[in-house]
C-alpha positions as CSV (number, residue, x, y, z in Angstrom):
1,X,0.0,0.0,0.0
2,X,1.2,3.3,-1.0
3,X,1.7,5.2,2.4
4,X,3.6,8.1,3.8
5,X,6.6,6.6,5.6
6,X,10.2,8.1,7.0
7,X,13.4,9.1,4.8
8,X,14.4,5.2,4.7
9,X,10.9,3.9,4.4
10,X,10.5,2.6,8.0
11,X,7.3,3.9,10.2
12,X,7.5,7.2,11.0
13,X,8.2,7.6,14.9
14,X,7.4,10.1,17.5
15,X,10.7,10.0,20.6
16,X,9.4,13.5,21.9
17,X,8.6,12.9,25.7
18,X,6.3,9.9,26.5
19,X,5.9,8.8,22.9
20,X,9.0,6.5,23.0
21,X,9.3,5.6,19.8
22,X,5.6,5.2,19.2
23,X,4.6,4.9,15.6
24,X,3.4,7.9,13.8
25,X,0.5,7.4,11.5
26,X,0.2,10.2,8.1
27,X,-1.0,14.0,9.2
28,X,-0.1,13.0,13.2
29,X,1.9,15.9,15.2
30,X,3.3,16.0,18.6
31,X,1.8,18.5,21.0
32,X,4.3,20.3,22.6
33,X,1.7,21.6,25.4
34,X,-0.3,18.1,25.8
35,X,3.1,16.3,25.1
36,X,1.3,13.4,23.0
37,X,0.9,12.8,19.2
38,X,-2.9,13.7,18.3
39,X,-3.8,12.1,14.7
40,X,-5.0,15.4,12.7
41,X,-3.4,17.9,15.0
42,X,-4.5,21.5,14.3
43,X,-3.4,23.4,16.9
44,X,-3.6,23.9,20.5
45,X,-6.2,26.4,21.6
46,X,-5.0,28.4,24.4
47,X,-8.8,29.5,25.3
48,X,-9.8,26.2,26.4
49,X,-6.3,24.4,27.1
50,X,-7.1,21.8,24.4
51,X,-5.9,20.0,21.4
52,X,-8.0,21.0,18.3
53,X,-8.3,17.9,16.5
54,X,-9.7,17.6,12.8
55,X,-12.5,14.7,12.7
56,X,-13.2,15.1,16.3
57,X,-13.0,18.7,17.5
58,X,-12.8,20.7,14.9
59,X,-16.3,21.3,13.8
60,X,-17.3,22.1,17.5
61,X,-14.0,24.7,17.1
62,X,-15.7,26.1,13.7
63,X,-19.4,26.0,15.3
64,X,-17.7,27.8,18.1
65,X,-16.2,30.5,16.8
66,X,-19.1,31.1,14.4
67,X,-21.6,31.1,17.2
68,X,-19.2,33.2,19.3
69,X,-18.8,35.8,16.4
70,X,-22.8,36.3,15.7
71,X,-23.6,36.5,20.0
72,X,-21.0,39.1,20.6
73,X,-23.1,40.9,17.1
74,X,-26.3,40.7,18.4
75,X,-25.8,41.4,22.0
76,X,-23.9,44.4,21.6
77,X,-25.8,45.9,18.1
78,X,-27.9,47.9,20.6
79,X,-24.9,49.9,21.8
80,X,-23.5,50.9,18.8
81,X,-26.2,54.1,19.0
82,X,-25.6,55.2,22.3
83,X,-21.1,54.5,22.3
84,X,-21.7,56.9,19.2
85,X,-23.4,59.3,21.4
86,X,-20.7,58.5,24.1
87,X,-18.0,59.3,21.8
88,X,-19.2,62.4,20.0
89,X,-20.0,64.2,23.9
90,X,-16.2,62.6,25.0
91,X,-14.3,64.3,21.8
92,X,-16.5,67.8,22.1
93,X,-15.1,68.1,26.0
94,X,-12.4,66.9,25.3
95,X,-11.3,69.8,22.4
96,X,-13.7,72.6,23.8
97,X,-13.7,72.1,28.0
98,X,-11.5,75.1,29.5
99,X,-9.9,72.7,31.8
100,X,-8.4,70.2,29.3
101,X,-5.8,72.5,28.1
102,X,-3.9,72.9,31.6
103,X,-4.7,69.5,32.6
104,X,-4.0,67.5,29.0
105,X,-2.7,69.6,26.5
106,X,0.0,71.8,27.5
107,X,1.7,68.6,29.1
108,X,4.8,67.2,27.1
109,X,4.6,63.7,28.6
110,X,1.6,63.0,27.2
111,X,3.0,62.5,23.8
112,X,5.8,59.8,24.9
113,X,2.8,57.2,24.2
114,X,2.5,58.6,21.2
115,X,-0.8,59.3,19.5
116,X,-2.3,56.8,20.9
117,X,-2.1,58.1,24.7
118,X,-2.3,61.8,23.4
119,X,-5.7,61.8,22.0
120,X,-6.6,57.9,23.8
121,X,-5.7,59.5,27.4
122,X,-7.6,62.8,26.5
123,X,-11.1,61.0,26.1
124,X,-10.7,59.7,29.8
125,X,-10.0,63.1,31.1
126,X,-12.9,64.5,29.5
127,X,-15.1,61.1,31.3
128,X,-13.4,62.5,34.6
129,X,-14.2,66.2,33.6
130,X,-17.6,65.0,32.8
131,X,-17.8,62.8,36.4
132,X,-16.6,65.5,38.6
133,X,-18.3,68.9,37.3
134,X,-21.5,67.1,36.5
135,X,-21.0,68.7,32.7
136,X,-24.2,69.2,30.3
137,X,-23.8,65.9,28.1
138,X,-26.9,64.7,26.4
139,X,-29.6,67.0,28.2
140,X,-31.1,67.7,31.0
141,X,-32.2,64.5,33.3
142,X,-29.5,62.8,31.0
143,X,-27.1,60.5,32.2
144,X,-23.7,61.8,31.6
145,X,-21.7,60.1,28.5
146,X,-18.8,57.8,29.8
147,X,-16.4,55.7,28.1
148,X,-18.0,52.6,29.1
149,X,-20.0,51.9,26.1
150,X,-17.3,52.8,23.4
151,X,-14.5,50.7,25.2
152,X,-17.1,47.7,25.3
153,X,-17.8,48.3,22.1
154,X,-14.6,48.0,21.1
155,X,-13.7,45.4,22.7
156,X,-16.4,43.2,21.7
157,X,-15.4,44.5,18.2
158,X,-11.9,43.0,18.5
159,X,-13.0,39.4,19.4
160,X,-15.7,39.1,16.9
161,X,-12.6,40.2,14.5
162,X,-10.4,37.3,16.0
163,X,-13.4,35.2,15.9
164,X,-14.1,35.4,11.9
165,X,-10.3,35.5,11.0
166,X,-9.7,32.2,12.9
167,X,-13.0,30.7,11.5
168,X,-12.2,32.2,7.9
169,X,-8.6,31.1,7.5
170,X,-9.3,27.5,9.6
171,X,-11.5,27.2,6.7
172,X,-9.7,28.7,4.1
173,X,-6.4,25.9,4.7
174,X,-9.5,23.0,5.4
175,X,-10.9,23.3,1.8
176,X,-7.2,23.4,0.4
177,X,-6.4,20.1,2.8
178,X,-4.1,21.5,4.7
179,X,-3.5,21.7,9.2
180,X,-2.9,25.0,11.1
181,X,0.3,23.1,11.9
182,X,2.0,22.2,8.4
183,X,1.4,25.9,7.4
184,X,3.0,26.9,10.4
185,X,5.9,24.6,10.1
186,X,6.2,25.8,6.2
187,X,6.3,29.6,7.3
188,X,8.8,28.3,10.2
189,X,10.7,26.4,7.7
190,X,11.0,29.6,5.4
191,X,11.6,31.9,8.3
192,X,14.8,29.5,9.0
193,X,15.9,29.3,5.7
194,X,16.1,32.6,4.6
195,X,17.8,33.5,8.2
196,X,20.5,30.6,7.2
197,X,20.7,32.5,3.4
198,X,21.6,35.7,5.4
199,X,24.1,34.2,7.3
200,X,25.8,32.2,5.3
201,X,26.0,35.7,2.7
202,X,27.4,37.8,5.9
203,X,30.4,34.4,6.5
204,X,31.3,34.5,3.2
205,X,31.7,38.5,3.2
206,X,33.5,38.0,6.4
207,X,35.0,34.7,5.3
208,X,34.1,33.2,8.2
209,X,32.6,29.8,9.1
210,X,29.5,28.4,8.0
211,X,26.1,28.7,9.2
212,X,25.8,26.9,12.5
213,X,24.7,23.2,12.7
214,X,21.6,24.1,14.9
215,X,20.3,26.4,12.5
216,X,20.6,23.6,10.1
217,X,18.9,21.4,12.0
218,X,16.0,23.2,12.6
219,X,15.6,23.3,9.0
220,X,16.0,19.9,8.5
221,X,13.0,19.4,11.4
222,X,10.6,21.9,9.7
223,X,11.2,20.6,6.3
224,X,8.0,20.2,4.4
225,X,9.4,17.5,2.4
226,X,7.5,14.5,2.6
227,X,8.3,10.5,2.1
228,X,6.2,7.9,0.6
229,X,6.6,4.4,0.5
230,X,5.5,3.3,-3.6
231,X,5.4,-0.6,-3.9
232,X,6.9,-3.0,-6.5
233,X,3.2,-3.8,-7.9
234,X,2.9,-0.1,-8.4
235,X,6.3,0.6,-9.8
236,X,5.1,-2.1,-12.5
237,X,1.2,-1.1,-13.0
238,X,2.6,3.0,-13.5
239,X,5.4,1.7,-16.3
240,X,2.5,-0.4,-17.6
241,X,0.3,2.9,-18.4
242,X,3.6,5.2,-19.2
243,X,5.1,3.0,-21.0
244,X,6.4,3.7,-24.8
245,X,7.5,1.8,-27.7
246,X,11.1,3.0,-27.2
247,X,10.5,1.4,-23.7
248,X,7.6,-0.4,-22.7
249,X,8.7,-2.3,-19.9
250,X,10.6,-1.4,-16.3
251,X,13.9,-2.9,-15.6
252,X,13.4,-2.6,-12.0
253,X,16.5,-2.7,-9.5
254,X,17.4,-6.0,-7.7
255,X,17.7,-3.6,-4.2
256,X,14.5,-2.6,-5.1
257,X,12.9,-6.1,-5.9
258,X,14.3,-7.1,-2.5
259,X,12.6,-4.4,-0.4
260,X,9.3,-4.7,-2.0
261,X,9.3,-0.6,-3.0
262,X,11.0,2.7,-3.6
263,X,10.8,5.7,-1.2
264,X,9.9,9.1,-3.2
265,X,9.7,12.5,-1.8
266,X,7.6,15.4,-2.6
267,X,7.0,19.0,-0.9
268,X,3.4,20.1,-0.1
269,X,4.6,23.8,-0.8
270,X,2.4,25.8,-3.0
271,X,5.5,27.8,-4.1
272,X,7.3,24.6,-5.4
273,X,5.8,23.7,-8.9
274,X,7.0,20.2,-8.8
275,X,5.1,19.6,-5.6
276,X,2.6,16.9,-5.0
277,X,-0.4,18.3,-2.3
278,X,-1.4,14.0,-1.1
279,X,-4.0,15.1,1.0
280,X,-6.1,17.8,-1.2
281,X,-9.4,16.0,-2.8
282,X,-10.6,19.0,-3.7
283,X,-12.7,22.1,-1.9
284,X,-15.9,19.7,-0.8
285,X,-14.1,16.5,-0.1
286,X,-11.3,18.3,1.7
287,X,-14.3,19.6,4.1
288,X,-16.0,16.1,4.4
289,X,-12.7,14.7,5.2
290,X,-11.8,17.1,8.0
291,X,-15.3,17.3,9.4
292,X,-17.0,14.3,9.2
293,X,-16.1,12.3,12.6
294,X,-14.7,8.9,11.3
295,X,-17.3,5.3,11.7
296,X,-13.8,3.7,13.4
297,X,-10.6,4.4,14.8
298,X,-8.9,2.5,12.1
299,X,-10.5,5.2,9.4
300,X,-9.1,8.0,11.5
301,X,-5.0,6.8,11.3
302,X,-5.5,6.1,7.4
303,X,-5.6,9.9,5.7
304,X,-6.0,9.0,1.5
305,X,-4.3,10.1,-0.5
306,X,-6.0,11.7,-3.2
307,X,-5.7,9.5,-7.1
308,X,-4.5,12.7,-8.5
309,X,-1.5,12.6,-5.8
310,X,-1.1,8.9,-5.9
311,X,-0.5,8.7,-9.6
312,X,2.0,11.3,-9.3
313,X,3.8,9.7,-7.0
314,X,3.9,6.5,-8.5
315,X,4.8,8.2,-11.8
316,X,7.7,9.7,-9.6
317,X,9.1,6.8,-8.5
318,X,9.4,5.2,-12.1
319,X,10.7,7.6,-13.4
320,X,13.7,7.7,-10.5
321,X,13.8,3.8,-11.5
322,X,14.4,4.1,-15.7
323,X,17.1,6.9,-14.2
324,X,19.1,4.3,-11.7
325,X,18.5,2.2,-15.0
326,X,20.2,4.6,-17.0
327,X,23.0,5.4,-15.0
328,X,23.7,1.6,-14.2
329,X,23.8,1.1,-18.2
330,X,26.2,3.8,-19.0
């Protein structure tokens, strides 16, 4: 069976604290904060201390944050009027009050926040103007405006923001069949690279030593390369449907023969055009995949590979055959 596997096509294994060499089935990740392997790790979700796990909780994360989003809208929809209101009375004391030029404006310290505490910090001197002097806001038998309203506002503002951003990219990497955590690693991975690229430019202009090993093997951790295990019955069934007059037939290694397959390797970078995505079926089946809890635990450790993606890889790996054919006939 055509599966992913490690760079010498053994199991792949987790030996990150109690995993102990446990085997790793495809699209499983280690949790640094649960210190397991979780099979479809997303991410870890600092609101609720938990592992956010596609198949299992991922659509209560979605439904969540969806839920969350519209509350904090229709809760806080009748305050938008009244923060306005709030705001406008706030700004017009704050600009025309004869006291908020000695006790804001004229002070030089109030700019080393920058804008932000300059015009921020003068809005709640004008709430304490408005507090202590019992100043004409709205009317008379008017409460007087405070910045309650417009800081809840904008606060709720905030997390409904975080709340739709999550929910639309979560979404947006679900329908292109990919994990929070592999884009993370790939941006990790590039982060690291082009930091090794910069070093190793400033040692050669210094001619000094190389970049260090660490960095190097950080990169090597955070590769996105992937490895798959193609078996002999493959090998023979992908020369059967490429095959051409010229060469119809596979002249496949004796080391090969003898361990039963090749191991090929692909990147699931979008940037790369020779890359091979295994686990995008498309923009509904990607969503059906990641959402719909699996009938068995056996279902859940066996991600497929898409046919697109699997005939890719199998083309791959006889084509990396005819080539240790070639070289072994010259």
């Amino acid at each position: 069976m055509l599966h992913q596997c490690a760079l010498d096509g053994s199991l792949m294994r987790c030996w990150r604290d109690g995993c102990k060499g446990r085997w790793k089935p495809a699209r499983t990740r280690h949790c640094g904060d649960c210190r397991t392997c979780r099979i479809g790790f997303d991410h870890h979700c600092p609101w609720f201390d938990a592992d956010v796990i596609a198949q299992h909780t991922m659509p209560s994360f979605l439904l969540f944050l969806l839920l969350a989003a519209l509350l904090l809208i229709l809760a806080l929809a009748p305050l938008v009027h009244g923060a306005y209101a709030d705001f406008n009375v706030l700004l017009h004391v704050a600009w025309a009050h004869p006291h908020m030029h000695t006790r804001w404006w004229q002070r030089r310290w109030t700019w080393y926040g920058g804008p932000t505490l300059r015009y921020g910090g003068a809005l709640v001197v004008a709430a304490r103007l408005l507090r202590e002097e019992a100043y004409p806001s709205r009317g008379r038998g008017e409460r007087a405006a405070s910045l309650h309203a417009p800081v809840t506002l904008s606060i709720a503002a905030l997390l409904t923001a975080v709340a739709l951003g999550l929910l639309t990219t979560t979404l947006h990497m679900t329908t292109r069949g990919d994990l929070s955590v592999d884009v993370m690693r790939q941006r990790a991975h590039s982060a690291v690279v082009s930091q090794q690229r910069r070093k190793g430019e400033k040692a050669r202009a210094l001619a000094a030593a190389a970049v260090p090993q660490t960095s190097s093997s950080t990169a090597s951790n955070l590769s996105p390369t992937m490895y798959f295990w193609v078996p002999l019955h493959l090998l023979s069934d992908g020369a059967a449907g490429a095959g051409t007059r010229q060469q119809p037939h596979l002249d496949v290694p004796r080391t090969i023969r003898e361990a039963g397959g090749i191991v090929v390797s692909t990147t699931a970078d979008g940037g790369d055009e020779e890359a091979v995505r295994p686990y995008d079926w498309g923009f509904w089946r990607n969503l059906q995949l990641i959402l719909e809890k699996p009938a068995r635990q056996k279902d859940a450790m066996q991600w497929p590979i898409s046919p697109a993606a699997r005939q890719a890889l199998v083309a791959r790996a006889v084509a990396a055959v005819r080539e240790m054919d070639k070289e072994k006939g010259s």
